[in-house]
C-alpha positions, 0 to 999 in steps of 0.5 A: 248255195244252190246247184245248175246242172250244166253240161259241156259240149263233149263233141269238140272233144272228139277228134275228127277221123277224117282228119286223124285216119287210120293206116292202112298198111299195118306193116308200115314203119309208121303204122304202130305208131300211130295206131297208138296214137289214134287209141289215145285220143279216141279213149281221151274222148271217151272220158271226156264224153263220160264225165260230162254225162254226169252233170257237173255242179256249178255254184250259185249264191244266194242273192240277199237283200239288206235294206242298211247297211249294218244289217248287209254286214250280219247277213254276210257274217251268218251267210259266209260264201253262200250269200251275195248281200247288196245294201239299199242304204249303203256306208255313212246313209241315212236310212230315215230319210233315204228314197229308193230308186228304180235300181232298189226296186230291181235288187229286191225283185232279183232278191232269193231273201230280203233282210229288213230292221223292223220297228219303223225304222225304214218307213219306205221298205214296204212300198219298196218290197211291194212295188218290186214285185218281189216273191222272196221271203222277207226276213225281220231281223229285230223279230222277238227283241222287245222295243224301247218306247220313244220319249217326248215328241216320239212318246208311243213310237218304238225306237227301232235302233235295237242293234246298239245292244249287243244282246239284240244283235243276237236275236238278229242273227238267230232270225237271219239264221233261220231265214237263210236257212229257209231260203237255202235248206242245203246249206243249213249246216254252214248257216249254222256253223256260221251263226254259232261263231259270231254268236261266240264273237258277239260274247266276246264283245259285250265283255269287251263293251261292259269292262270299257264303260265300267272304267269310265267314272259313273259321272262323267258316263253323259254325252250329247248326239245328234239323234236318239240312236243310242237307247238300247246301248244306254240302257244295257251298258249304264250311259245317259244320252241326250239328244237334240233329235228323236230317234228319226232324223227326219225332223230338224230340232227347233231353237227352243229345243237346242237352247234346252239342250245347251242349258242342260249340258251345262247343268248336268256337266256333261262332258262331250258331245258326239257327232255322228256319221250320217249327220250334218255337224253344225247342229252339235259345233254349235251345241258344243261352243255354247256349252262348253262341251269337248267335241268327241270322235265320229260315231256310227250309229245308223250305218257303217263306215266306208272299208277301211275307214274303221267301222266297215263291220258291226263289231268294229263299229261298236269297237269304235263307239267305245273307244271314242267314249272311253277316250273322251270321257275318262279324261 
């Protein structure tokens, strides 16, 4: 939190002598009286002059930037009540396909810190940083995680969703950590005391995580989404999932590929398929009346939920992700 020196006008706190004179009979009933009364208020004055000399602190937070809406939420968690975070891409958005308008360019210009994903998730972030004009440093929170590589028609391409595994939020955390405490040296201590709690919360719910899916039977650990946003949550906690789309829902699924997708369910007996919050459902409806398939609870995978609506913070999303596998697969 950085400090403005502001001094308040003093002079409206002295009185006007004119309008408070002095009497100039000392032997008058009155004149004691308001002799005391007059030394009241010009030491009243004084005291106001005199702490307003010195420079009272007025607190000013450090504007943070967020381009979704997930990392908004790690950034409030670390930052605490020295931050004001705004999300380019808010609850229930689509990052891949989302276009920034000239109110998006104006947040990031105005921005002390800018926060991004990284690994190509958003592919307009750096027109965006660059046509704002912005000197505020920018902060690549999955810095150090070590990217999955996508398959099929993403073989090459790194699947950016990283924050799906816990252990990789960690590392989120450590770089925005870092980040705000290079933006606001001040505040370092609460920065880290923040960062060292939720790293503390982030152990608790990968305990949580892996006892959850370990009570799922091993066979029944498959499901169907929309995209392919759950890699790094497969492959830390023991799930298989198949996906219609790649890992950007950028392009629309051919019927070929969603006839393949039917016979494989089938197949491999795959339980449930799942919708996601930043998808159009129809695709997995049809995917689900075909195969045979139950259709599980929404799943948040690109974006938080609206407040309230169960997903609104990073932990109480992967809280809800679990809760709809081990609801609909250990039936």
């Amino acid at each position: 939190m950085r400090a403005v020196s502001t001094f308040p006008e003093a002079r409206r706190a002295i009185r006007d002598p004119e309008q408070t004179p002095l009497p100039l009979d000392p032997g008058s009933p009155s004149a004691s009286g308001d002799v005391a009364k007059f030394i009241a208020g010009l030491l009243t004055a004084i005291l106001v002059v005199g702490f307003s000399i010195a420079p009272s602190i007025a607190a000013e937070k450090l504007k943070a930037v967020a381009s979704f809406s997930i990392l908004a939420d790690l950034v409030k968690q670390v930052g605490g009540d020295h931050v004001d975070v705004t999300a380019i891409v808010g609850p229930d958005g689509d990052a891949h396909v989302f276009q920034p308008s000239p109110l998006d360019a104006k947040a990031v210009a105005d921005a002390n810190i800018v926060v991004i994903n990284g690994l190509g998730f958003e592919g307009w972030v750096a027109r965006l940083i660059q046509s704002s004009g912005t000197k505020a440093p920018v902060v690549v929170a999955s810095k150090g995680v070590k990217p999955l590589q996508g398959e099929g028609e993403d073989n090459g391409k790194a699947d950016p969703h990283a924050w799906q595994s816990i252990a990789n939020t960690k590392v989120y955390v450590a770089n925005i950590r870092d980040g705000l405490i290079s933006a606001d040296p001040a505040d370092k201590a609460d920065f880290e005391a923040n960062a060292k709690a939720y790293l503390a919360k982030l152990d608790q719910l990968e305990t949580e995580v892996k006892a959850a899916i370990a009570s799922i039977p091993p066979k029944n650990r498959k499901i169907i989404t929309t995209h392919d946003a759950f890699g790094y949550f497969g492959r830390a906690y023991g799930m298989t999932f198949i996906a219609p789309q790649g890992v950007s829902t950028d392009t629309e699924p051919s019927a070929k590929d969603v006839a393949k997708i039917i016979r494989q369910v089938k197949a491999q007996h795959v339980p449930a398929v799942f919708l996601e919050n930043i998808s159009d459902d129809r695709l997995m409806q049809q995917i689900a009346r075909e195969s045979g398939a139950k259709i599980g609870d929404k799943l948040y995978s690109d974006a938080l939920s609206k407040p309230g609506e169960g997903a609104a913070t990073y932990i109480d999303m992967m809280h809800n992700n679990v809760a709809a596998f081990s609801k609909a697969l250990k039936e």
